[in-house]
N, C-alpha and C positions, 0 to 999 in steps of 0.2 A: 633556446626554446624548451618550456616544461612539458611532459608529458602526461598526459592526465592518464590517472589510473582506469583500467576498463572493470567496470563493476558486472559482477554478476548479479542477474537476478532470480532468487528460488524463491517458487509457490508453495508452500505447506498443502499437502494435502487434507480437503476438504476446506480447504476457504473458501469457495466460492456455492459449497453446498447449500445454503439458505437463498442463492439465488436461483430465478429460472429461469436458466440459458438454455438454448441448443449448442448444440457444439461447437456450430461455425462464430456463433457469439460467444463463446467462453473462450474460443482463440483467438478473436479479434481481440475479445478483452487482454488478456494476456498478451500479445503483441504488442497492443499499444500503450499496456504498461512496460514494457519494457522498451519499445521505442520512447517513451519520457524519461528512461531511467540515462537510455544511450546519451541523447541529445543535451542531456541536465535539465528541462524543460522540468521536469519534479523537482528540481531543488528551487530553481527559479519562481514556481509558481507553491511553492508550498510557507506554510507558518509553522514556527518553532514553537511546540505547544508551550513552553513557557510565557511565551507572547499572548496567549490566548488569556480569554476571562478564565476567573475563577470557578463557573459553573461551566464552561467545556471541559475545561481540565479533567475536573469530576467526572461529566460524562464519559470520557475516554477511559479514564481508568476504571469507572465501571464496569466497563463494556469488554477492556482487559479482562478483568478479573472473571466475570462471565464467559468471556472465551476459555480461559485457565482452569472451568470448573466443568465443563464440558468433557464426556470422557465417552 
C-alpha cells in the first residue's frame, strides 16, 4: 500500500485582500481550500493550464505578472 504524501497548504498574505469577506467567510474560505487540497478533489477537479486555450493562458500570466508588480 502507497502512501500519499500530506501536503501542506500556505496562504501569502494579502491574497485575499481584494476580496470582501467577513471573517467567518475568509475562514470558511480557507478551510475549504484546504479541505480540496486534503481530499485531492483540487487535483481532480482542476485543468493543467497548458491544456487550456491560448487566450487563458495569456490571461493567467497577465494577472501573474500583475500580481508580481504589486508592492
Amino acid at each position: 500500500m502507497t502512501k500519499k504524501k500530506q501536503l501542506d497548504v500556505e496562504f501569502v498574505p494579502g491574497w485575499a485582500d481584494e476580496m470582501e469577506l467577513t471573517q467567518d467567510e475568509y475562514d470558511a474560505l480557507m478551510d475549504g481550500i484546504r479541505q480540496l487540497v486534503t481530499t485531492g478533489e483540487i487535483f481532480e477537479n482542476s485543468t493543467p493550464v497548458d491544456e487550456l486555450d491560448i487566450e487563458e493562458q495569456e490571461e493567467i500570466l497577465e494577472q501573474i505578472n500583475r500580481k508580481n508588480t504589486r508592492h
